[in-house]
C-alpha positions in Angstrom: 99.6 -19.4 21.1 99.1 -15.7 20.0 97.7 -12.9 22.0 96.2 -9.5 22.0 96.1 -7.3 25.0 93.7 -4.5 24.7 95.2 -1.9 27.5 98.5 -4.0 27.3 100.4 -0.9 28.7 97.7 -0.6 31.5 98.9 -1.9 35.0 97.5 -5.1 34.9 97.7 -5.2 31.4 102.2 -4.9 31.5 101.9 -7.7 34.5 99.8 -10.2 32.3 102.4 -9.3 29.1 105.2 -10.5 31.2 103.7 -13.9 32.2 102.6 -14.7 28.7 105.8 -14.2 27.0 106.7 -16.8 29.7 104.9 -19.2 28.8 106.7 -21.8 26.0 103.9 -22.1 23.8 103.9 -18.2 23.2 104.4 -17.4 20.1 103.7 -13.7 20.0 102.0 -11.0 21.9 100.5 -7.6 20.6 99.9 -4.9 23.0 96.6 -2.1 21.8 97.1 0.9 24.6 96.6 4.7 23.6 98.5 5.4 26.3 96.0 7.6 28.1 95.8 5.7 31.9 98.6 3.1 30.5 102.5 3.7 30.3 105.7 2.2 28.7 107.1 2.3 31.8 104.9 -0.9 32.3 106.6 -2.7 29.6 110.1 -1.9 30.6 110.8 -5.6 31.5 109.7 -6.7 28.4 110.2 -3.7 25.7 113.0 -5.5 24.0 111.4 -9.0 23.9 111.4 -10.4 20.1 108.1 -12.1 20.3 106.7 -8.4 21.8 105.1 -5.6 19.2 103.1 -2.7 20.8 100.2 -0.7 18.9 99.9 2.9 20.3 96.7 3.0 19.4 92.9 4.0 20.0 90.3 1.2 20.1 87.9 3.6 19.1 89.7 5.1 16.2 88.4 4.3 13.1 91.8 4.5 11.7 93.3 1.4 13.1 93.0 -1.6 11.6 92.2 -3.7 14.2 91.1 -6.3 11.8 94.7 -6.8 10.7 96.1 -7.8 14.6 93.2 -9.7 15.5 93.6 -11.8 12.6 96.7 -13.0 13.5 96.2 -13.9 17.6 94.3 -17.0 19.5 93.5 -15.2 22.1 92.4 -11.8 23.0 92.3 -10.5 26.4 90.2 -7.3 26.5 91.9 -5.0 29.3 91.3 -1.5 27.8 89.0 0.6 30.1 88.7 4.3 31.5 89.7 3.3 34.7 90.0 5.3 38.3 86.9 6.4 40.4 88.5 10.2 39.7 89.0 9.8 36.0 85.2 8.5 36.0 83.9 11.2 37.9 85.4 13.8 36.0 85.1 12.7 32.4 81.5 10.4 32.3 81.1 11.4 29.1 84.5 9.7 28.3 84.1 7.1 30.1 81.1 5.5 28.8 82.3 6.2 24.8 85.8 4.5 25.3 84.3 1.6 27.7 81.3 0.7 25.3 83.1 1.4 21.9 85.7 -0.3 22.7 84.4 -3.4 23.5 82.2 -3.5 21.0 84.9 -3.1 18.2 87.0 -6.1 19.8 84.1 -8.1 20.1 82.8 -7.7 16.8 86.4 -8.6 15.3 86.7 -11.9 17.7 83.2 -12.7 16.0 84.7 -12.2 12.3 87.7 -14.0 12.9 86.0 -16.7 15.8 88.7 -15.6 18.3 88.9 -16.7 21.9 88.2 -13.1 24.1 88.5 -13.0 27.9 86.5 -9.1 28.4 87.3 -7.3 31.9 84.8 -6.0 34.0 84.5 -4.9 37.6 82.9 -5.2 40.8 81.5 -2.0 40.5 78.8 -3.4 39.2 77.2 -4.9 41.5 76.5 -0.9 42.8 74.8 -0.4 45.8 74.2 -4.3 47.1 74.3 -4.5 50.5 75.1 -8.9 50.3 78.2 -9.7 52.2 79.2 -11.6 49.3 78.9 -10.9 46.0 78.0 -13.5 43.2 77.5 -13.6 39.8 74.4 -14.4 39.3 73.1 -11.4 42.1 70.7 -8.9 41.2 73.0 -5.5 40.1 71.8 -2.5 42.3 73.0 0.9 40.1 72.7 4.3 41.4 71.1 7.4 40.0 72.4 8.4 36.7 72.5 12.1 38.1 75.6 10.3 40.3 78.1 10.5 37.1 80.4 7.6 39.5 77.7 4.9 38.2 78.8 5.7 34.5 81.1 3.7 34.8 79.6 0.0 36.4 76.8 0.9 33.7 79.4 0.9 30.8 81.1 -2.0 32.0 77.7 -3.7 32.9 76.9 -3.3 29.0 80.3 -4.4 28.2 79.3 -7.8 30.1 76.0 -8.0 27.7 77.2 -7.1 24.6 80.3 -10.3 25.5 77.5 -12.7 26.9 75.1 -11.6 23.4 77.5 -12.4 21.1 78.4 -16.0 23.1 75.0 -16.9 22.3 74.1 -15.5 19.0 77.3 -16.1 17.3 78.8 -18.7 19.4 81.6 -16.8 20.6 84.5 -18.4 22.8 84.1 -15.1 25.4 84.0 -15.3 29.0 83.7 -12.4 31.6 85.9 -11.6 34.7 84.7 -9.0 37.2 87.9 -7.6 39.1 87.7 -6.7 42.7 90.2 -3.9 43.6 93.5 -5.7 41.8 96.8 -3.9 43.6 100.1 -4.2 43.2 103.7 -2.8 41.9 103.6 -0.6 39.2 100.2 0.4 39.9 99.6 4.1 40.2 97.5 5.8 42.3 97.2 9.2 39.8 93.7 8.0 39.4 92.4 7.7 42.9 94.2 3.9 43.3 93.5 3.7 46.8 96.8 1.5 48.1 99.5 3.4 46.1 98.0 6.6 46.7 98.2 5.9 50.7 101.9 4.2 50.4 103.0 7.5 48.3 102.0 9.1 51.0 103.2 7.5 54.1 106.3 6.9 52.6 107.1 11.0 52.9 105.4 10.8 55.8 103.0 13.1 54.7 98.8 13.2 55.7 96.8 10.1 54.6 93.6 11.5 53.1 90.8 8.8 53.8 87.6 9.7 52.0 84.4 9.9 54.1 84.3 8.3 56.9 86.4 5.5 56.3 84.2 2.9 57.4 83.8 1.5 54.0 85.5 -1.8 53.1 87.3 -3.5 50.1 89.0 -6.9 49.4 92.7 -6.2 47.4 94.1 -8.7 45.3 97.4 -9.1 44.5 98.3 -8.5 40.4 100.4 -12.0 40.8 97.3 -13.6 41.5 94.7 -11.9 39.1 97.1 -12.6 36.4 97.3 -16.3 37.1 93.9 -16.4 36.8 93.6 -15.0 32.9 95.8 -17.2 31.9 94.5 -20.5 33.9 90.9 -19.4 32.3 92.5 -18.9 29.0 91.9 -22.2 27.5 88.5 -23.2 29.6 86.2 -24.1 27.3 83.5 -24.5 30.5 84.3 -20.4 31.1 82.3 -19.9 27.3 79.4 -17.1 28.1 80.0 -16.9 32.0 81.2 -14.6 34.3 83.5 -14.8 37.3 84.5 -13.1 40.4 88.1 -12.2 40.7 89.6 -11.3 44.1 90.6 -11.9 47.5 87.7 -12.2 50.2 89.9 -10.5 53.0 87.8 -7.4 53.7 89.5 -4.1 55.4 88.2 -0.9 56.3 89.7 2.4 54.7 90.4 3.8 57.7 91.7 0.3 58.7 93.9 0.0 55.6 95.1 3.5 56.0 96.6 2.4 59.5 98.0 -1.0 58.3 100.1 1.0 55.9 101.3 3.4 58.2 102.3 0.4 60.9 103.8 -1.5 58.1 105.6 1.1 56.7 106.9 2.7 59.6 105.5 6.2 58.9 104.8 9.2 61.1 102.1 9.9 58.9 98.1 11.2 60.0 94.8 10.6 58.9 92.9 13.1 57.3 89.6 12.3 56.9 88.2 14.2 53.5 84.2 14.5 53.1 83.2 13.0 50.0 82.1 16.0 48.5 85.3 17.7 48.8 87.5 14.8 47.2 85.0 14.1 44.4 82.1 16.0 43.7 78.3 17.1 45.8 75.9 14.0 46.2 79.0 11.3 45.2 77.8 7.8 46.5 80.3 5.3 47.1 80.0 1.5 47.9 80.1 0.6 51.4 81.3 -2.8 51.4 82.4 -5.1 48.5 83.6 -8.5 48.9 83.5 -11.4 45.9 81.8 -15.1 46.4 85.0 -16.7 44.1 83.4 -20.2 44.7 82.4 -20.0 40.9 86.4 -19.7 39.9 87.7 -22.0 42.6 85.1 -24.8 41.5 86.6 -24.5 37.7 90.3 -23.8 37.7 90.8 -24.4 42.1 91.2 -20.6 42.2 92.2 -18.2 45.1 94.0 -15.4 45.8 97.1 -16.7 47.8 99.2 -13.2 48.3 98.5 -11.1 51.4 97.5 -7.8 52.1 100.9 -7.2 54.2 102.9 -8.7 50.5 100.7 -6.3 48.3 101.9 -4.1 50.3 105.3 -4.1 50.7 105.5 -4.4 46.8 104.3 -1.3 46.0 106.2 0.5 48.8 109.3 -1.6 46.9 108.0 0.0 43.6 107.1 3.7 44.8 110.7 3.5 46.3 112.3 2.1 42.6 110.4 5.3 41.2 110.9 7.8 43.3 114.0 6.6 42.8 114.1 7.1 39.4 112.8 10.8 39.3 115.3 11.9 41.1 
C-alpha cells in the first residue's frame, strides 16, 4: 500500500507517518505540509526512512502538482487544516480559504484518480449542542458568524459535505472522522493546545491560565489511539460516505484538568483564571461541554480509546522535558 498524508508534518499527521511505515505492506508514504502549524521536528523518527518523501508544499498553491503524488498512492488521508482555537480566531479569513481549498483540491484528485481518502474533521462542529453525547447523525448548532471562532467548525462542516457529495455523485471510497480533542507527545500548545500549554506551564512552575470559568469540559484522546483508528478504517469498505466520532468519552473540567496536571506533575503552580475576552477576543463563545457517542466506530472496527488521561499526560510532560531539553 501507498499513502498521502496531507499535513503529514502536523502533530497527528508525524504520529500516523510513523505507524504506516510500520506496517509490511507499506510500500511508500508521501508527506504534503507547508509547514505553517506543522514541523520537521515531527518527522525526526522517520526523516531518514527510504520508503519516506516529504512535499513542502501548499495545498492551495496552484503550483503543485498534486496530480502527480496522488497518482501514485492508495490511500490518502486528508490531515491538513488551520488548526488551534487562537490561530482561528485571529486569522478567519485564513482559516476558511486553506480548510475549504484544501479539501476540495484533494478531493477532486481522489475523484480523477478513484483514490481511497479518509478527510479529518472535528467536534467543533457540533457548535453549541447542549446533548451529553454527541452523534453523528445530531443536528449541528453553529454560532453567529459575527463570532469569527465558528469559522472554523463551518469550514470543516463544508469539508464534511463536499467528502460525503462526491461519495455519492462520483462514488468516491471517502469516509469522514470528527476528532475530539486528540493529545499527546509532540503536540504543541503554540496554538492554544490546551494540555501542552498547561504541562509547559506547571512544569516551571509557573501560573496555569484557565480560560473563563473553567467549568467547561472536554474528552482527550490519546494520539496512540486516534492513530490506530485511521489505519483500522483504512481499508473499510462499510466506512464509504460516513462519518465517525473519534475520542475518548472521559469528560474533565478545565479547571479540573488544570489541577490533575498540577497533582500529577508535582508543581507549585496557580490557577489563573483569564476572562474570555482577555485571552481571545470581546463576545468569544466557547463550547461548554463536548463528549463523542463512539458507538458508531466501536460497532465497525470494536473501537475505543484505551490510553488514560494520567498516560496522555505524562507523555507530553516526557516530551516538553526532551524539548526543553533540546533548546537548551
Amino acid at each position: 500500500m501507498r499513502y498521502l498524508i496531507t499535513g503529514g508534518a502536523g502533530f497527528i499527521g508525524g504520529h500516523l507517518a510513523e505507524k504506516l511505515l510500520e506496517q509490511e505492506n507499506c510500500e511508500k508514504v508521501i508527506i504534503i505540509d507547508n509547514l505553517s502549524t506543522g514541523s520537521l521536528d515531527n518527522l525526526k523518527a522517520i526523516e531518514n526512512h527510504p520508503k519516506l518523501q516529504v512535499v513542502i508544499a501548499d495545498l492551495t498553491d496552484n503550483d503543485l502538482n498534486l496530480a502527480q503524488y496522488v497518482s501514485e498512492i492508495d490511500c490518502i488521508y486528508h490531515l491538513a487544516a488551520a488548526v488551534g482555537v487562537e490561530l482561528v480566531v485571529k486569522e478567519p479569513g485564513h482559516t476558511i480559504y486553506t480548510n475549504v481549498h484544501g479539501t476540495e483540491r484533494i478531493l477532486d484528485e481522489a475523484v480523477k484518480f478513484n483514490k481511497r481518502i479518509i478527510v479529518a474533521s472535528t467536534s467543533e462542529v457540533y457548535g453549541k449542542s447542549d446533548r451529553a453525547y454527541f452523534s453523528e447523525t445530531d443536528d449541528l448548532l453553529i454560532g453567529c458568524p459575527t463570532h469569527s471562532r465558528w469559522s472554523y467548525a463551518c469550514s470543516k462542516l463544508l469539508d464534511e459535505f463536499y467528502a460525503l457529495a462526491y461519495y455519492k455523485s462520483h462514488n468516491l471510497a471517502a469516509t469522514v472522522v470528527r476528532f475530539f480533542n486528540t493529545v499527546g507527545p509532540r503536540q504543541t500548545g503554540q496554538y492554544g493546545m490546551v494540555i501542552p500549554r498547561f504541562v509547559e506551564a506547571a512544569l516551571q512552575n509557573k501560573a496555569i491560565r484557565v480560560y473563563g470559568d473553567g467549568s467547561q469540559s472536554r474528552c482527550f484522546c490519546h494520539v496512540f489511539d486516534t492513530v490506530r483508528a485511521l489505519l483500522a478504517l483504512a481499508d473499510k469498505q462499510e466506512s464509504f460516505g460516513q462519518i465517525y466520532n473519534i475520542g475518548s468519552q472521559r469528560q474533565i473540567s478545565i479547571l479540573e484538568l488544570a489541577k490533575l496536571i498540577i497533582q500529577e506533575l508535582n508543581s507549585d503552580s496557580e490557577i489563573n483564571l483569564i476572562p474570555y475576552e482577555e485571552a481571545y477576543e470581546s463576545g468569544f463563545e466557547d463550547m461548554m461541554h463536548r463528549a463523542p457517542n463512539v458507538s458508531k466506530i466501536n460497532k465497525l472496527i470494536n473501537w475505543q480509546a484505551e490510553n488514560s488521561l494520567e498516560k496522555i499526560i505524562h507523555d507530553v510532560k516526557e516530551s516538553c522535558l526532551k524539548k526543553i531539553s533540546k533548546d537548551k
